[in-house]
Structures are given as structure tokens and as C-alpha cells.
N, C-alpha and C positions, 0 to 999 in steps of 0.2 A: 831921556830920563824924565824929563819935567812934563812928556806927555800921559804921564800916569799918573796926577799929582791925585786924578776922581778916585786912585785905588787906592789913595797914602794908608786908609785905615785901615786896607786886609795888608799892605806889606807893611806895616809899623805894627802890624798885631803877630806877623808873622815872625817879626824881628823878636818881641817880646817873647813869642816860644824858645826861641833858639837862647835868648838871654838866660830865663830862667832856667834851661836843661843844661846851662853851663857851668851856670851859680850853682845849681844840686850838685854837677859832678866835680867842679872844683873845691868846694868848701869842706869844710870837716865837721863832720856829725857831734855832735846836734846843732841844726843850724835853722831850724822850723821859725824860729824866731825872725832870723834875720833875713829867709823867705821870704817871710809874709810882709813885711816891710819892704822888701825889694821888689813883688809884684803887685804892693798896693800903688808904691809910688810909680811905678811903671802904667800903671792904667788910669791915672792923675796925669801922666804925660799922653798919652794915649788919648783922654779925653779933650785935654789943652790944645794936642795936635788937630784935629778935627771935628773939634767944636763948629769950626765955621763950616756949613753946608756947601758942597760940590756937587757938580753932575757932567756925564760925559758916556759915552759909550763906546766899549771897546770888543775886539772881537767878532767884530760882524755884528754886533747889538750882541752879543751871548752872554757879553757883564754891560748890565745898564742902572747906572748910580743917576738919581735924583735925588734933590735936597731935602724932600721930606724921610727919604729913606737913609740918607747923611743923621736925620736925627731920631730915627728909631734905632740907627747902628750906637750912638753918641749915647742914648736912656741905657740900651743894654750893656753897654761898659758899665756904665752908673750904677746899673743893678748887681753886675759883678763883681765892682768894687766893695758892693755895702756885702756881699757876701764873703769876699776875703776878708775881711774886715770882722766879720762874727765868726769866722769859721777856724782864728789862731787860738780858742781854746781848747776845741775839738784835738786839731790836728796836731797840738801840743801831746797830747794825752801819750803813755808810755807804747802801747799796741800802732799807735799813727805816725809818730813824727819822725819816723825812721823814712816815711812816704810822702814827705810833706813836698818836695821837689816834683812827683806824680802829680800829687793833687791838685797843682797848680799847673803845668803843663796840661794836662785832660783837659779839666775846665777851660785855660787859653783855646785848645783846637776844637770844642764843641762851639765856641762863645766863633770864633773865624767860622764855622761851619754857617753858621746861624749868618753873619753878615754875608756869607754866598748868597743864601738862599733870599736875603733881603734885594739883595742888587741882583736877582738870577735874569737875565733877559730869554732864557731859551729852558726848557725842561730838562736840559742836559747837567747846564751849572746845576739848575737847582738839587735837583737828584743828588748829585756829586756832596751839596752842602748841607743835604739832609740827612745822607749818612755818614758826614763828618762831624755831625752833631746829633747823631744817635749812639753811634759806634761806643764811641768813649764818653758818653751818658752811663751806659749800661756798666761802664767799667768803675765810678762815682756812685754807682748805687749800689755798685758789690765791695766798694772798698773797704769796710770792715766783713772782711772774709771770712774770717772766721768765729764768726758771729751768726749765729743759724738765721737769722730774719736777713740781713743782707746779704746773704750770698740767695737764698731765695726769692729776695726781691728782687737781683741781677738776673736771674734766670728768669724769673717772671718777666719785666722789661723786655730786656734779648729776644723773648720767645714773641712776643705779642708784635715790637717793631721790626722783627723778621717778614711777619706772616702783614702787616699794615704796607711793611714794604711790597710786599711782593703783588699786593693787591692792589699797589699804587704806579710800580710798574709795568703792571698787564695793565691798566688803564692809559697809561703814557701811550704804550705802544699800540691801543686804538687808535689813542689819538694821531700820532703819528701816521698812522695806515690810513686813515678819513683823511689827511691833514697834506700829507708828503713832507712837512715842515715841521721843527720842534722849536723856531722861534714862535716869543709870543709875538711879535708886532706881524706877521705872516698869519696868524691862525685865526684871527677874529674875523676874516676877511672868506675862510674857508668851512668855517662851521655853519653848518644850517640846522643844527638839533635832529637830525638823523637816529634812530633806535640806537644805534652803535656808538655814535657820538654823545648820546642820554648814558649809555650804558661808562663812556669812558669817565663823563664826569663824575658819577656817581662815585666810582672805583679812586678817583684823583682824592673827592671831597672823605671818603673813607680814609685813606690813608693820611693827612691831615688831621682827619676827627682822632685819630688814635693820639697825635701829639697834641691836642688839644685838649682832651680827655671829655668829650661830647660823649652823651648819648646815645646809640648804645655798644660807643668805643673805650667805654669807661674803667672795665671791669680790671683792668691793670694798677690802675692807680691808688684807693687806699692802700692793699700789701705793698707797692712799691715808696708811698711816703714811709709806711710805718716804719717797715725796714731798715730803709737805705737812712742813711745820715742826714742828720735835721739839717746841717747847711746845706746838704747835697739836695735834699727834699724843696727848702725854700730855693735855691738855685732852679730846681726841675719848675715849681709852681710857678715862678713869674717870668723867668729869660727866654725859658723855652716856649714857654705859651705864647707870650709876648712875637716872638719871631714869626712863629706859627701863625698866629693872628693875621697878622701885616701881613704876610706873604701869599695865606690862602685870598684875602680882600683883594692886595693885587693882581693874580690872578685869573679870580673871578671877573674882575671889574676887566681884565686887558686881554684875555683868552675867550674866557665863556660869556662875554655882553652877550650876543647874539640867543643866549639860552635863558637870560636872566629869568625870563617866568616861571621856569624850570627850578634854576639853584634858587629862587626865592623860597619856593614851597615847600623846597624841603629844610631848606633851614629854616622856616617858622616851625615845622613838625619836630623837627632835633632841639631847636629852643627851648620848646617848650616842656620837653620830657628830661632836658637837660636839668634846668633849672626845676620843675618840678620834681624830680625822683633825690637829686641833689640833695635839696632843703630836706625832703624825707628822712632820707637817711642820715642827715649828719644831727638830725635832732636826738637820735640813739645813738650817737660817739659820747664815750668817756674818753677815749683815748685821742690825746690831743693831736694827733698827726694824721690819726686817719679823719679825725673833724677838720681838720684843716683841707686833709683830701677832697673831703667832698663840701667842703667851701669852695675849693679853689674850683670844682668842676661847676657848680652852680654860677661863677664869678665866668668860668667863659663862656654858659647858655647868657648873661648881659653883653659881652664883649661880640657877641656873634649879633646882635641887635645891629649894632655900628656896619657890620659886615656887609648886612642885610639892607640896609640904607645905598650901600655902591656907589656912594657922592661924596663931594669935597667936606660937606657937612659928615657922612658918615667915617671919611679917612680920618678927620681931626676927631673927634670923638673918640675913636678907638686909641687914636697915640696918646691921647690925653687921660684914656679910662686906663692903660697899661702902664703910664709913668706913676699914675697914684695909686693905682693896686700894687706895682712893684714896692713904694714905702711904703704900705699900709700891712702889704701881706710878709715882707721883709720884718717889719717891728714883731709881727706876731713869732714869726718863725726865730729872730734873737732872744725872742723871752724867752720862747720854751729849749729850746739851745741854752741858753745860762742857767735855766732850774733844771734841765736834766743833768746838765753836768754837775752840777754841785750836789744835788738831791744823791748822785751814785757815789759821792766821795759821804755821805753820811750813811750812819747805820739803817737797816733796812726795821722799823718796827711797826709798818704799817700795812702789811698783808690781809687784811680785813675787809681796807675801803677800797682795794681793788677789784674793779668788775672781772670778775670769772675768778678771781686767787680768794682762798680761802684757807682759812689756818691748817687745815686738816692736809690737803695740797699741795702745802707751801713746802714741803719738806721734801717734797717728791722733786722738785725742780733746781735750779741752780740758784741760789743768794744771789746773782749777779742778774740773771733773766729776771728774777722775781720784783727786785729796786728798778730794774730798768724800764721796766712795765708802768712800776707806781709814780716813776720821773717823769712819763708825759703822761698821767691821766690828770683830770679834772680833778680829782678828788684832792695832788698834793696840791692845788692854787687855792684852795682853802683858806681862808684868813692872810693870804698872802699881803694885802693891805697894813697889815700890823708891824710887818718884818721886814718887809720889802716894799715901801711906796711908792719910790720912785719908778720900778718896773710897773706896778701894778699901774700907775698911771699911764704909761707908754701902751702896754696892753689894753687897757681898758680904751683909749683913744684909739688906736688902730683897732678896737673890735666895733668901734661908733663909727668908722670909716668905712669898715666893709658892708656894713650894717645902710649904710646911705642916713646915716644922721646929721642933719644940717646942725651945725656952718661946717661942718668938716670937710676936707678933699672928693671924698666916697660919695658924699651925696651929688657935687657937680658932677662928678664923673656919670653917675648913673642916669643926673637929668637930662645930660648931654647923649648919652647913647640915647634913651628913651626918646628925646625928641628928634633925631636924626629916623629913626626906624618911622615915625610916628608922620616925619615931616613927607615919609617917602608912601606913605599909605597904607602901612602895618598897624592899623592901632588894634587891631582885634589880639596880636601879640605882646603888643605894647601894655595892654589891658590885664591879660594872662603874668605877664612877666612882674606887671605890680603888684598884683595880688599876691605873690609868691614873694616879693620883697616884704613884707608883713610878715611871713613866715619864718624870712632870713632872720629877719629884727628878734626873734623869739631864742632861737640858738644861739646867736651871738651874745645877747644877754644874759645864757644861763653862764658862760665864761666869769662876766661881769661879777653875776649875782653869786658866784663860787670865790671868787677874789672877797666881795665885801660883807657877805652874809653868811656863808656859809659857818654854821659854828666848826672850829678846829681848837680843842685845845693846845694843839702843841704844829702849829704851824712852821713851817718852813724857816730854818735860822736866816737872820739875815749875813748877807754874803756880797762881796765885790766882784765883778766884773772885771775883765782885761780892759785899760783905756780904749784900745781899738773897737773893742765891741760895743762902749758906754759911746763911744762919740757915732757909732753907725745909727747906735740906737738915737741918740739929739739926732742926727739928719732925717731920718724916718719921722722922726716926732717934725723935727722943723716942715716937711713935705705935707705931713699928713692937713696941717695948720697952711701954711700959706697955699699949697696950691687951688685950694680952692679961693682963697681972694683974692690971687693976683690974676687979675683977665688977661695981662700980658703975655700970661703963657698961651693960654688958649691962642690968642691972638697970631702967636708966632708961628702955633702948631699950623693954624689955617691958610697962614700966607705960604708956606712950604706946602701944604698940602694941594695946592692949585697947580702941583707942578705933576701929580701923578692921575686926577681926574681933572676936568676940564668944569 
């Protein structure tokens, strides 16, 4: 028993599914409450239990845990706690909490998929824990079903990580055929960049760019923020990415070394169209989720910097750029989660300042579509500063985080990737990637300049928050502030980090 102690976190996470699907079918409805509470404190054990980093390998190497990936498993708890955490208003609501036992079961077996894919030693696990955290993704994103944007955003999803898959496993199975082997510690030894082996990575690095939402694997992701539910959305923006991340870095760096001049050139080409087409478009969102969308895609043309580095400098960089975009892009995504929910419980008399709704229009569509439209645009953050400051504060700080405005978290994070890619001989991207951080700084500021400037006379009531969601939001805000002066983080990230590159 005690020789599996390197897996305590997929079978202590496993234990938690089972807990929680017992808790939904024993209890008596309504019990969303005492859920949420039940699987917050469970992933507060969760995190307690395997805080301290392990490694071991089991399986023939098919599950291989190291201590750097002990604490990319240990952030994405942390990330999914701060999302249970904002997400007991939602899933309170009358249409949801009949679901609330779902909702937290799905999310446990995508969040276990995603630590496969972290410790995958062979392309078999990994596969297995990619679409154990796709599968029931797409189920999270249709949850309000009957609701015409999420159940279209669930198909939209579904339809794209079908076809990423499928284009991920006709590359595997090059690989394999060049290979004979689907371990990676067997494969670095057997590649020599062969047409077919160029062609397999290419196919691997695609299917990846789809959960990453790269360039030009992108096209799923505004409709699927907008849609799907704003926890569900900030859940998809940073755990998943997150895992994704780490996983394609590993990967590369322990499969495809022997091609590296290969995947470097094309992920300077996807970098750059990432993050430049990104910042384009989200400079035309009013609508706060799909601006967040294509934030979040501009946020992993930076994280793929790190990637592109394939060193100990670039592994720490990346867990360190993914723990403080988790608070950074978390705070964002609880604000506009508490003003949409409250903005739908008030009267709708603002069809005017919504881009595309117009008085004339308004009557053709549903009073419900109509407010839920105007609850995440730009236009209700208006004067939000007058009514609400303490949000507006937390917003306006994680929009200086994403933004890379020092002393904030955001900006180390970003110097960090930048010098990682820059130390490795990329500065022509490095170069490209800054210029385009100037651009970011401009979007992000019109949020800002909508909160303090914007005239509104009759702005947004102020309104209380559930404690749960006011304390995720102080953690976010505490993260956004310290992580960038404590070097100990960094520090620690690095010393784990020497255990997956040399």
C-alpha cells in the first residue's frame, strides 16, 4: 500500500469523487449549500495532503510523478478551490442547484484527468487523461442547457476537441509506428526528425494548441466563454490551460529534444500570431467574456515563451506565470460572476448601451437574453467605482496584473517568461511579444477607464457577495500583491524544477 504514496493525489482525489456523489445522493434537496462547503473543505484536505512534493514511477514508467509536477498538481487544486469558492452563487440559483452534486463531481474528474496528463510517462496515460478532462469539460459548458448560448457552446466544444483529438491521435500513432514505443523515456533515443516524425509532431503540437487556444486553434473559444458559465469559463481559462501548458513543455523537452529546431519555429510563428491577432480582437469586445477570451488566448501566446525556452529557467517561469494568471484571471472572472448575477435579479432598463441590442429589437427577444447580454458588457461596469469599490478595486488590480504593471504579480510573471525565451536566444520574439504588451496595456485599461470614468448615471446598485466568493476574491487580491515580492516562491518553483530538466 505505502508503495503508492507518489500517487496519494489521483487516489485522494479519486476518494473525493466518490465522497461528493454520495453526499448528492444521500442528502435531501436543497443541499447546494452544504456541497459547496463539503467539496471546498475536501480540496483544503486535498491540498494539506500533498503539499509536500513526491516522485516515484510506476507502471513500467507509464505514471511518472516528480516534485515539480507534485506542485503544478497542488496550484491546480488551488485553482479549483478558488473556483468552487465563486461558483455557490451560480449554482445556488433556482434552474442549477437541483445540479449542484454534478457540478462538482464533473469538475473533480476533469481536475484528476488533468493530473494524469501531468505525471503521464507514456502517450497512453496521457491520451486516457486528456479525455478524461475533455469529455466532462464539454458537459460544464452545456450545464445551463437550456439556455441557447450554452448548450451551443457545449456543441461548439464537443465538436472542435473531437476533431483536435482525433488529429492528436493519428499523430500519436505515427509516432508509435517511427517509434515501436509509446514511452517517453524510450522515444528521445529513437527520433531523428524524419518527414513522418516532423509530420507526427506537428499533429501532437495541434491537438494541444486546441486546449491551449493558440493560434490558429482558437476559433472555439470566444463562443465557448460566452456561453458556457462564467465559473465554468474562468475554470476552462486557467486549470485547463494551466495543465496543457506543463504537459505540452514536458513533452517537448522529454520526447521531441532531438527536433527541438523544429518545435522552436513553429512556436515562435504561433506566438506570435497568438498574441498578436489576440490583442486585436479583444480591443473590439464589449462583451466581458469574450474580452476575457481573447485575453486568455493572448496570455498563452506569453506562457508558450516559457515553453520555447525548454530549461529549468523556462519550466520555472511557466509554473510561476500560471500560478499568478490563475489569481489574476480568477479575480477577474469573480467580478464579472457577482455583477452578472445581480445585474439579472434587477430590472432590465438598459437596452440602449448594449452593443448590437437596440430599443427597437429589444422586444423581439427574451427580457432574460436581453439583461443577460447587458450583465457582462462593458457598458454595466460604468461608474461601478461609486457603488461598488471594493470590487472595482480587486478588478481594476487584477486588470494591472494581466496588463504586466509593476510592482504587481503580472509584471514578474511576464519578466520571467520573457527572459527565459530571450536567455535561450529568442529575442527577435521576445521583441515582437513586447511590442504587443503595449497593446495589451490599452484593452485592459479601457475596463479600468469604464469603472472610473465612464459617465453612468444610474450605475450598478451596490450589492453583497456570498462570504465564500468575498474571501476567494481577498485570496486573488492577496496573490495578485505578494506573489510578486516574495522571491521565495520563485525560488522554490526552481528548486523542483531541476528535477524535470537538468
Amino acid at each position: 500500500m505505502f508503495q503508492f504514496i507518489p500517487m496519494q493525489a489521483e487516489i485522494s482525489l479519486a476518494a473525493i469523487m466518490v465522497i461528493l456523489l454520495l453526499a448528492d445522493l444521500i442528502m435531501k434537496e436543497p443541499h447546494h449549500k452544504t456541497l459547496q462547503t463539503i467539496a471546498c473543505g475536501l480540496l483544503v484536505v486535498q491540498i494539506i495532503l500533498n503539499i509536500q512534493p513526491s516522485a516515484g514511477e510506476y507502471f513500467g514508467g507509464m505514471y511518472s510523478c516528480t516534485p515539480v509536477a507534485s506542485v503544478v498538481k497542488t496550484i491546480l487544486t488551488a485553482g479549483t478551490l478558488l473556483v468552487f469558492m465563486q461558483a455557490g452563487e451560480w449554482i445556488s440559483s433556482p434552474d442549477t442547484r437541483h445540479k449542484a452534486g454534478e457540478f462538482y463531481v464533473i469538475t473533480i474528474s476533469t481536475l484528476l484527468g488533468m493530473y494524469f496528463m501531468v505525471s503521464a510517462g507514456s502517450f497512453i496515460l496521457f491520451y486516457v487523461g486528456l479525455e478524461l478532462a475533455s469529455i466532462p469539460m464539454a458537459c460544464l459548458i452545456a450545464f445551463d442547457k437550456w439556455k441557447h448560448h450554452s448548450a451551443e457552446a457545449g456543441a461548439k466544444f464537443i465538436l472542435n476537441s473531437m476533431f483536435s483529438s482525433g488529429l492528436m491521435l493519428y499523430g500519436l500513432s505515427l509516432v508509435y509506428g517511427t517509434c515501436g514505443t509509446t514511452y517517453f523515456a524510450d522515444m528521445a533515443h529513437t527520433l531523428t526528425g524524419t518527414p513522418m516524425q516532423i509530420l507526427a509532431m506537428v499533429f501532437f503540437f495541434a491537438g494541444l494548441g486546441f486546449k491551449l487556444s493558440l493560434v490558429p486553434f482558437h476559433m472555439w473559444t470566444p463562443d465557448t466563454y460566452q456561453g458556457g458559465p462564467t465559473a465554468v469559463a474562468g475554470y476552462l481559462s486557467v486549470i485547463s490551460k494551466g495543465a496543457a501548458a506543463f504537459t505540452l513543455m514536458s513533452i517537448l523537452t522529454k520526447v521531441f529534444a532531438p527536433m527541438s529546431d523544429r518545435w522552436e519555429l513553429m512556436l515562435s510563428i504561433v506566438i506570435v500570431l497568438t498574441i498578436t491577432l489576440a490583442n486585436i480582437f479583444a480591443i473590439l469586445q464589449d462583451n466581458m467574456k469574450r474580452f476575457m477570451a481573447y485575453s486568455s488566448i493572448s496570455q498563452a501566446g506569453y506562457i508558450m515563451l516559457a515553453v520555447m525556452a525548454g530549461n529549468t529557467q523556462g519550466t520555472t517561469s511557466l509554473i510561476y506565470y500560471i500560478t499568478v494568471y490563475i489569481v489574476a484571471n480568477l479575480a477577474v472572472f469573480g467580478v464579472i460572476g457577482a455583477i452578472e448575477r445581480h445585474t439579472l435579479g434587477d430590472k432590465y432598463a438598459n437596452a440602449d448601451k448594449v452593443e448590437g441590442v437596440h430599443p427597437e429589437n429589444a422586444l423581439s427577444r427574451s427580457e432574460e437574453t436581453v439583461k443577460s447580454e447587458y450583465a457582462v458588457s462593458r457598458s454595466a461596469y460604468a461608474g461601478l467605482y461609486r457603488t461598488n469599490p471594493r470590487l472595482t478595486f480587486v478588478m481594476t488590480l487584477a486588470m494591472f496584473s494581466l496588463a504586466g504593471i509593476p510592482p504587481f504579480a503580472g509584471f514578474f510573471s511576464k519578466f520571467f517568461v520573457f527572459a527565459s525565451a530571450f536567455n535561450a536566444g529568442h529575442w527577435l520574439v521576445v521583441f515582437l511579444a513586447l511590442v504587443n504588451t503595449v497593446i495589451s496595456l490599452y484593452y485592459y485599461l479601457l475596463v479600468v477607464k469604464a469603472m472610473y470614468i465612464t459617465p453612468n448615471d444610474n450605475p450598478l446598485p451596490t450589492f453583497r457577495s456570498p462570504w465564500l466568493t468575498r474571501a476567494s476574491l481577498a485570496v486573488c487580491l492577496a496573490g495578485i500583491i505578494l506573489l510578486g515580492l516574495l522571491s521565495s516562491v520563485y525560488g522554490g518553483i526552481e528548486g523542483c524544477s531541476r528535477s524535470i530538466i537538468p
